[in-house]
N, C-alpha and C positions, 0 to 999 in steps of 0.2 A: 587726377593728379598722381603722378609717380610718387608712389615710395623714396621716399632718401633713408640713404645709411647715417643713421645719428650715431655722434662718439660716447653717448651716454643713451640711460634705459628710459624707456617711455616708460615703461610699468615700474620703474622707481620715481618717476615723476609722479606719476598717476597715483599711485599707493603715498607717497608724501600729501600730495593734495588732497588728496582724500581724508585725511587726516588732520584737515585743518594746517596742518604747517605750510608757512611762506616757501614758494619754491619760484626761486628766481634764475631764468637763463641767462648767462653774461658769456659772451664772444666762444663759445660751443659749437657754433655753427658758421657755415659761411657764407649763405646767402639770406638775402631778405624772404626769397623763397621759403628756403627749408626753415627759417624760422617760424614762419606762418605755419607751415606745415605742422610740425611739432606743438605748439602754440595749440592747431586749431584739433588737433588730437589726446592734446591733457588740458580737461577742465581744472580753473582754478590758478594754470600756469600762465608766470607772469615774464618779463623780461627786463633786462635793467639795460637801458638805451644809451650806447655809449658812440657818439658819430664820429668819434675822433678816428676810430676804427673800421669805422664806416668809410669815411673818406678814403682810407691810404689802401684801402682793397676795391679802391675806383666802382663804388655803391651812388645811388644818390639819394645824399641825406634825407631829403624833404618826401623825394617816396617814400624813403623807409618809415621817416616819422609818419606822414598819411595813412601807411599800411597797418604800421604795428602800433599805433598809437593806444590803441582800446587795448593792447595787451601788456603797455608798459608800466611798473612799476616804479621805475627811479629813471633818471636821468640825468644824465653828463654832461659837462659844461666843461671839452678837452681840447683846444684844436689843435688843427694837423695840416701840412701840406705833403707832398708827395704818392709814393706810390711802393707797394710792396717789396720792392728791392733799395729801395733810398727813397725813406719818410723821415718826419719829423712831429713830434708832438712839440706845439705851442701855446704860449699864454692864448686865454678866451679873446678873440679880438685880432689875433698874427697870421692867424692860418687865412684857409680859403671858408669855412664853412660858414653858414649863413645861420646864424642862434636865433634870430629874430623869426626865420621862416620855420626853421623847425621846430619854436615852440609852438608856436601860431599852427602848423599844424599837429602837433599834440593834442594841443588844449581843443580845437575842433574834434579832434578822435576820441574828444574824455576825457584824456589825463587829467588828473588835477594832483599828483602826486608831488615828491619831491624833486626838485633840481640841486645838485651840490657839482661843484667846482672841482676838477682832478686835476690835479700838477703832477705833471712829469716833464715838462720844460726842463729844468734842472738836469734833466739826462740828458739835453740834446743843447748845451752850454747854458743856458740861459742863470745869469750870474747874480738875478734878485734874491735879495737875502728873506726870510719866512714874513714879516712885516708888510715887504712890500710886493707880496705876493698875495698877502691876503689882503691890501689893500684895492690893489689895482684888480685884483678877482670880481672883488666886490663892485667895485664902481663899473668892470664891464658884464657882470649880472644886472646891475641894476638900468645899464644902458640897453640892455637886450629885453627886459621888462618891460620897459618904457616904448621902445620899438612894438613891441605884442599889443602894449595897452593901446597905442597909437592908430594901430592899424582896427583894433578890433571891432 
């Protein structure tokens, strides 16, 4: 495997983790590639899985999840349609990404970490007020569970 030029230090990874501290990679990189890459060169480095991001840099989610699962730490529950030049972040349930398939493969790759809910909807008009945001979150976490447990 080639070398990639990462925007941050391996050996500030590596000396963190070493250390016992949490060292979590979040959107530092840009392919599922060189995440692995990096990933597979500091022990202990973890990643916080965010597919909203995934999607609008034209990725596909459910590889990623497949690939990086065993290395993820947290995960996002963002969606999105679009593409690099004109995207859009969406409530969980708007976009195009498939939460069911990507946890499903997570939870096959190990994960058993946390999933939390990211809104940024609100930036791209979406005019529910905090209530029913954390409402409507809620019930499509809970529908995308239910999707996991179904299938499992």
């Amino acid at each position: 495997m080639a070398t990639t030029r990462c925007p941050f230090s391996i050996e500030a990874c590596t000396l963190a983790a070493s250390c016992r501290n949490a060292v979590i990679v979040n959107q530092l990189v840009s392919t599922t590639d060189q995440a692995l890459e990096i990933l597979e060169r500091v022990p202990g480095l973890k990643i916080s899985f965010d597919p909203s991001h995934l999607q609008v840099t034209t990725h596909d989610v459910i590889d990623a999840a497949r690939r990086l699962g065993p290395y993820v730490a947290i995960a996002a529950i963002k969606d999105a349609v679009g593409v690099p030049a004109d995207f859009k972040f969406l409530a969980p349930g708007e976009g195009v990404i498939d939460f069911a398939g990507m946890l499903t493969e997570l939870r096959d790759a190990g994960f058993d970490g946390d999933v939390v809910v990211e809104h940024e909807a609100h930036l791209f008009g979406d005019q529910r007020g905090p209530q029913a945001v954390l409402d409507d979150s809620l019930a499509a976490a809970r529908g995308f569970r239910a999707q996991v447990t179904a299938g499992a």
